[in-house]
N, C-alpha and C positions, 0 to 999 in steps of 0.2 A: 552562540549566535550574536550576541552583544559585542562579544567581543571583534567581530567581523564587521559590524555596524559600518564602523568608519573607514575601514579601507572598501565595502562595498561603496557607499556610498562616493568615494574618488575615483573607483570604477564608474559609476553610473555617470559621473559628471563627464569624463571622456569617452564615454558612450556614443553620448548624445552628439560628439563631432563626427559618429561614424553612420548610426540612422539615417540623419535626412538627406546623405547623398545617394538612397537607394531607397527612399519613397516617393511614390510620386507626389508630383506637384501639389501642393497645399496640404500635403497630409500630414510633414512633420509638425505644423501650427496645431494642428486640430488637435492630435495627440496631449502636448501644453495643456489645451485647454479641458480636456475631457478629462488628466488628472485633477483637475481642482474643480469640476460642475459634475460628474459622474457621482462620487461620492454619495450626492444628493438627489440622484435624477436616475431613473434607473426606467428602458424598454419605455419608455413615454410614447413616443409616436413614431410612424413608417415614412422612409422616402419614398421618393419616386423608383431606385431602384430596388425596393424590396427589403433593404436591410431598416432596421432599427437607427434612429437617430441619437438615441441614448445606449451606453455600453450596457449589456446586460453584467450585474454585479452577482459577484456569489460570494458569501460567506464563510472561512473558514476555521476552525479551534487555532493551530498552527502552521508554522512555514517550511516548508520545504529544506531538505536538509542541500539536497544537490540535483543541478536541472540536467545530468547528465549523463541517460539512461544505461549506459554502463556500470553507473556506478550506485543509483537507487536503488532503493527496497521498501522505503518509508511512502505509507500513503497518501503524505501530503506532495510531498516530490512526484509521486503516480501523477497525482490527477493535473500538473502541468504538465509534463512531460505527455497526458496522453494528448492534447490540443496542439500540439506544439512538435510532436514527431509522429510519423508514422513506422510501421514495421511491413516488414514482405509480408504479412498475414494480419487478418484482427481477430477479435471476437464477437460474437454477434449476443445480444442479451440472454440468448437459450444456451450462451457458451459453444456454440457452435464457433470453427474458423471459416473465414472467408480471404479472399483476395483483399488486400491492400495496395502497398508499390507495387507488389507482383501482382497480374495481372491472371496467373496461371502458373502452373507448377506439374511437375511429372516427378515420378518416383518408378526410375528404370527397375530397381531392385532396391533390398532391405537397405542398401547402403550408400544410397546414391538420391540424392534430390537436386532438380532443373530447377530454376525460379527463372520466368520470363518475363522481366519489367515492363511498367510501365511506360512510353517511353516522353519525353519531355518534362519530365516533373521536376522541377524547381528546387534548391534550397531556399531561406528564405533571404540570404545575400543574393541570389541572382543565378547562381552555379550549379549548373544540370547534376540532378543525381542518378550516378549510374552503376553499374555493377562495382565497379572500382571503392564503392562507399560502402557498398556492402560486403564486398570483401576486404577491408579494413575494417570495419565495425567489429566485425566476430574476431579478426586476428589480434586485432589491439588489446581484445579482452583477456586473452588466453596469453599474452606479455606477461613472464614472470614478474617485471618492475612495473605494473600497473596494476594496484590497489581493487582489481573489481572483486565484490563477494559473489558474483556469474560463476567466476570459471566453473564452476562443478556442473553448471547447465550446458556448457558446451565443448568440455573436455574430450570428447569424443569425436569431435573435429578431426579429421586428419591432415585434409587440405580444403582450399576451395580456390577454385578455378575458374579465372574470368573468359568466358567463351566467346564475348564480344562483348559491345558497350553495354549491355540490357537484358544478358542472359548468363547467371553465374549456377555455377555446381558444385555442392558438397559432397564430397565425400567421407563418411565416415568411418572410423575402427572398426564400430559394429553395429548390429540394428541397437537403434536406441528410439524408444517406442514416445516417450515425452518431445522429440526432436520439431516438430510442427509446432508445437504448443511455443516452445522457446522462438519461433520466427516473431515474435509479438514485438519483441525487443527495438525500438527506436532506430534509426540508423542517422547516425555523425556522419558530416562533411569531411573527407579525409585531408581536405586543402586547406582546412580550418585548424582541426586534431591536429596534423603534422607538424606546423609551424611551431617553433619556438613558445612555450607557454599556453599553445595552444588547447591545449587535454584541460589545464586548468580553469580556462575562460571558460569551456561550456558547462562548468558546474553553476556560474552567474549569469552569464551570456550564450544560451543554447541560440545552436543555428540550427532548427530543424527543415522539416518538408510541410511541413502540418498545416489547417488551417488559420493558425494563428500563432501570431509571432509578439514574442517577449518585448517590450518596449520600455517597462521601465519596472522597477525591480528596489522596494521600499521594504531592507530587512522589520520583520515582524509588524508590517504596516500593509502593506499593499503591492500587489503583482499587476500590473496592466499591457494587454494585449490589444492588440488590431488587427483586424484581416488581414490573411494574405493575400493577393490582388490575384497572384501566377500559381494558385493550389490549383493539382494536377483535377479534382475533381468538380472544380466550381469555387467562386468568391463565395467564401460564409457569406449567410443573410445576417450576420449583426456586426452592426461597427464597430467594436469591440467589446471586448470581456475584463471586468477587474476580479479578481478575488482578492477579499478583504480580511487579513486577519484579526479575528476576534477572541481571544482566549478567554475572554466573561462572558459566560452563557446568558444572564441580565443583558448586555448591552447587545448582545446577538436577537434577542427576544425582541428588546424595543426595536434596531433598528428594520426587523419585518415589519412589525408595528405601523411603522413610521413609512413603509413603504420603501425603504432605502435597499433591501436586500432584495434581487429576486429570485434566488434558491439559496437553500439551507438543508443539506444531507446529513442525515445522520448527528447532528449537530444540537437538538434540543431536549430537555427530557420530558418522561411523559406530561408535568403538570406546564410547562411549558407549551407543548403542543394541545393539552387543552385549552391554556388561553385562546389557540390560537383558530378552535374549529369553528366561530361562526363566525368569522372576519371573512366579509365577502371576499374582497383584495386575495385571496391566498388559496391553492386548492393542497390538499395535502394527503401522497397518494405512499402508500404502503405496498411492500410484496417481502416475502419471505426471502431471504437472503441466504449467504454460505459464509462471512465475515463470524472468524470465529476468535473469541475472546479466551485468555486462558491466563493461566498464576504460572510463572515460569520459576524454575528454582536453579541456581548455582549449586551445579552438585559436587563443585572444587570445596566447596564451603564444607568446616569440618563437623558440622550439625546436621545440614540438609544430605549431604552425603549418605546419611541411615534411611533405607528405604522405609523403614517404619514408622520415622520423623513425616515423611512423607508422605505416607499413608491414613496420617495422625492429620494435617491438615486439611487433607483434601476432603477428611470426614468429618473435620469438624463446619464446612463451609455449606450454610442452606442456600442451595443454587435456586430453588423456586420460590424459596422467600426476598431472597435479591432480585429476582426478574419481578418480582410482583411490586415490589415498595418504589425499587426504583426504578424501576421500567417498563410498568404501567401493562406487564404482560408482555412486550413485543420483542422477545426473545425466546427461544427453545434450551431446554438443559444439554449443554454436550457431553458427547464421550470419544470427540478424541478430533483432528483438525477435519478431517473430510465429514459435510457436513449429509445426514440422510439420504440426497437428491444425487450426490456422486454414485459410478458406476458403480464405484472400486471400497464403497462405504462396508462397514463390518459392525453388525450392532451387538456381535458375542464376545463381549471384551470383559474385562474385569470393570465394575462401574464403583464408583465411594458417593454413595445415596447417605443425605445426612444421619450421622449417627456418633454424636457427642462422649458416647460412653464407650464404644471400641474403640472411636478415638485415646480415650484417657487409657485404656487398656495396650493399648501398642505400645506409648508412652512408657509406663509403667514398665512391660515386658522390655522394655529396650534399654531400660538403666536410667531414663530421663523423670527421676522422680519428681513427685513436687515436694520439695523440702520442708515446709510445714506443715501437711495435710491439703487435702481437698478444700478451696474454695477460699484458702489462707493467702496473703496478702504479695505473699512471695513467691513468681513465675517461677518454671524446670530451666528455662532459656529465653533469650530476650534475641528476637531478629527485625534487619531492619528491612523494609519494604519501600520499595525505589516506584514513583509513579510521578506521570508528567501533571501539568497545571488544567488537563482536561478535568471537567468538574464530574463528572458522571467518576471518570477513573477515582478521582478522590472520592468520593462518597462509597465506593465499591470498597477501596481500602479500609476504609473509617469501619466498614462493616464488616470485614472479617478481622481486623486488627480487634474489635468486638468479640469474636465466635474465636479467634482462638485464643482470647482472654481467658474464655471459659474454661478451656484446657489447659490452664496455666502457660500458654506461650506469650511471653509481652512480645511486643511490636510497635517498631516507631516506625512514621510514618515521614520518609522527605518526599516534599514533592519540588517540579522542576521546570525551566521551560522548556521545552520541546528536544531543542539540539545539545544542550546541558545533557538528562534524561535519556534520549538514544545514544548519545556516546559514551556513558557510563555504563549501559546494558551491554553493547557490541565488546565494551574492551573487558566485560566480565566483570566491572567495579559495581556487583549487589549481591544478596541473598536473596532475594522476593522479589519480583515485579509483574505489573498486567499488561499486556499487549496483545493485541488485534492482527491476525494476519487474513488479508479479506484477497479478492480473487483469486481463489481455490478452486482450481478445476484439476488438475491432474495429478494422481498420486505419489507421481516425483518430490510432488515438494516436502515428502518424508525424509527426502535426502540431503535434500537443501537445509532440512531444521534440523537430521536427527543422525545422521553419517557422521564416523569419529573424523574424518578430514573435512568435515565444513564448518569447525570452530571460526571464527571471525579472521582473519580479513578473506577467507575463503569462503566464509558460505554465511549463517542467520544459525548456528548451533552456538545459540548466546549460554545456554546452562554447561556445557562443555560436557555433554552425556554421552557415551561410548560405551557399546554394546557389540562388540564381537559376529555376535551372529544375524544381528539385525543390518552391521555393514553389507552381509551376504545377503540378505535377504535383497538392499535397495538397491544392491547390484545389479542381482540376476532380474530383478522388475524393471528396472532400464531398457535392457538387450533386450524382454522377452516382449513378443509381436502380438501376440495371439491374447486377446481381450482375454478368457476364462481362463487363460496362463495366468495373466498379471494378476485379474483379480483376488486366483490363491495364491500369489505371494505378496500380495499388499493386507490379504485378512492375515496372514498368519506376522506381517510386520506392525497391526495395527493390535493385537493382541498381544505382543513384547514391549510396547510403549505404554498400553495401557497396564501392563506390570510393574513396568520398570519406572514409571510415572515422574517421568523429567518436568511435566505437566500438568497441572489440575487443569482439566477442563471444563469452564463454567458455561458456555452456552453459542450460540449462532442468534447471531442478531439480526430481528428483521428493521430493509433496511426501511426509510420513514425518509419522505423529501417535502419540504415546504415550500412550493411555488409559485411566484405572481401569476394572477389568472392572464396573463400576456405573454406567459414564457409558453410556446405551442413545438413541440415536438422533442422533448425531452422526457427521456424513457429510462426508468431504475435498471440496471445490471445486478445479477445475483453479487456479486463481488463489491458492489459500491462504485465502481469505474464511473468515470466522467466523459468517458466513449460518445455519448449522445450530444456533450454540447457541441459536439463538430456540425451538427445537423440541427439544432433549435433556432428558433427567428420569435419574435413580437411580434404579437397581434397588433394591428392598429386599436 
């Protein structure tokens, strides 16, 4: 991302000769000036038309890797992209779908879906979106020379067919049961995307539908947004939205403090948010969440590769002693990415409950002695552990880099910024790392993390784990329709994972939001989503 710094920033400066001829009147000034007063000034008072006079500010650890929902997966990239696009469908906080662009939808048969748009809804250059945008969106992705890690969500496309301007049809291969779930995905202006260099601007420059539109764009500094005026569903009630990146949890703490922030998700730790419970300024609301945290292993690596290496760690790590110390309790122990609350959840799996001494014993049985004895000065193998500059993430490491001292594994510990850190995991360059996959509703995304064809640039199977029969297994759970079908064949692929353990699974985080008592209508999603600020306004 540093490295990007300065040709972003020469982007941004010829930006701005393309904005103010497609805002109205007065509104390119205002913009100016709410970069440099927003900052400081955050939801303060109401106009006359209901919105906020002050942008509402939110807080973030890191930056977005790319604003191009094709192409994300990273959830700081999510939570603009969800403001900023919409999709033919959403989800509602109970993970329910609902209508979005599409307005309604029909499903003639298992292979066949109507999506009937909305009709007049806007980009936010001006340029009606209509069927035509949605069927390039999906096509563009399934482009062998277009880098999306998608395709495996929609490879089963066959065609899609514009039946007029605001009514398109898919047809697919075959029934593929996850196929609703995947409408979520954003849709691109295809008059935008087409154009010469066009695919590349919207990883900096997104043109969505959304209620809010990208305006200025300060790598590893700050994102600022303003209403869209022509959102198909109503002008947002706030004048605009900044998110602030903050990689020091300290200066994230003061600036709530200070009144400067007014949400912060997921974002502080427990003794942090005890500073923060009898600060009138601030309400701070909890609910259990499905955002599941895990130790991922490269099993190319010729260490991790031994399943009993791996069976050795995941027992040496005290999962409810780490939720306790450093998370103040507001986490659950997992055993595997679908968290209790899912349909398709399997709680008879192999579980590695701490136990320090079978650990040394797999070890031991595996040839990985300790060369001086027990508790002597010199580790069996020494790994390295890849984690980004989040502070929770680093204290997590520090703490099993601890616990499997015990068992003679050393471990060093790089940490990184943000975009350094995921492009080093995606291209396979670690043995160790911790990541977070949060809006987990559908059992598909066993496929997406755990299918031998969704190694990177095709899918998020960053440890490169292949498994034969589990291929079959995410297969046949695709195609199959029939709820009590899928769900035995998601236990019986959730039980092959928790063997073959590509994974230590350490817990579901609940999620925890810090909000000015003025921010009124913003609601937690089990996933973490940022879904709700399309709908929040200031109190006066």
């Amino acid at each position: 991302m540093a490295m990007m710094s300065r040709a972003m920033r020469r982007q941004k400066r010829s930006w701005t000769k393309i904005w103010p001829a497609i805002l109205p009147s007065g509104l390119a000034c205002l913009i100016l000036c709410l970069v440099g007063v927003a900052l400081c000034s955050s939801c303060q008072s109401k106009g006359p038309s209901g919105s906020s006079q002050s942008p509402l500010v939110v807080g973030m650890e890191g930056s977005p890797i790319t604003l191009d929902p094709r192409l994300a997966t990273d959830a700081y990239s999510a939570r603009v992209i969800q403001i900023v696009y919409n999709g033919l469908v959403k989800k509602t906080p109970d993970s329910s779908l609902v209508p979005d662009l599409a307005e309604r939808w029909e499903v003639p048969d298992e292979t066949t879906y109507i999506f009937f748009l909305h009709q007049g809804v806007r980009f936010h250059d001006g340029a009606e979106l209509t069927a035509e945008d949605v069927k390039y969106t999906f096509e563009s992705i399934l482009k062998p020379d277009f880098p999306s890690p998608l395709k495996e969500s929609y490879r089963q496309i066959e065609r899609i067919e514009v039946l007029n301007p605001y009514t398109v049809r898919f047809k697919l291969k075959e029934p593929f049961a996850p196929f609703l779930t995947n409408m979520t995905l954003g849709i691109v202006p295809r008059h935008v995307a087409e154009k010469p260099g066009g695919g590349s601007k919207l990883t900096t420059r997104p043109v969505g539908s959304g209620p809010y539109r990208l305006t200025d764009w300060e790598p590893d500094e700050s994102l600022t947004f303003q209403p869209f005026e022509q959102y198909f569903e109503g002008r947002p009630r706030l004048s605009g939205l900044i998110y602030r990146i903050i990689p020091d949890e300290t200066i994230r703490l003061l600036e709530v403090k200070k009144g400067n922030l007014d949400l912060v998700q997921n974002a502080l730790s427990p003794d942090a948010l005890d500073s923060l419970k009898n600060n009138p300024q601030v309400q701070i609301i909890k609910k259990m969440g499905t955002n599941y945290t895990y130790l991922a292993f490269n099993l190319e690596d010729s260490i991790l590769r031994h399943l009993a290496v791996r069976k050795a760690i995941a027992l040496a790590i005290n999962r409810p002693l780490i939720i306790q110390q450093l998370m103040g309790g507001l986490a659950e122990p997992a055993t595997g990415v679908l968290a209790p609350s899912n349909w398709a959840y399997e709680p008879k799996v192999a579980r590695y409950d701490y136990n320090p001494k079978e650990a040394l014993r797999l070890l031991d049985e595996a040839g990985f002695t300790d060369p001086d004895g027990q508790q002597g000065p010199a580790s069996r193998f020494s790994l390295v552990y890849k984690t980004s500059q989040n502070e929770l993430s680093k204290k997590v490491a520090e703490i099993i880099q601890q616990e499997l001292a015990e068992i003679g594994i050393a471990v060093e510990i790089r940490s990184y910024e943000w975009g350094t850190f995921f492009s080093d995991i995606r291209s396979g360059n670690f043995q160790l790392c911790s990541l977070q996959w949060v809006g987990v509703t559908d059992p598909d995304i066993y496929y997406h993390l755990f299918h031998s064809s969704s190694v990177p640039p095709h899918g998020a199977n960053r440890g490169r784990y292949r498994n034969r029969d589990l291929d079959l297994l995410l297969e046949e759970g695709r195609k199959t329709m029939d709820l009590a079908a899928r769900k035995k064949i998601y236990s019986a692929a959730q039980k092959i994972i928790a063997a073959d353990l590509p994974y230590v699974s350490l817990w579901y985080q609940t999620n925890v939001a810090v909000i000015s008592r003025r921010v009124q209508g913003f609601v937690l999603y089990p996933g973490g989503e940022f879904i709700s600020l399309r709908q929040v306004f200031c109190a006066p």
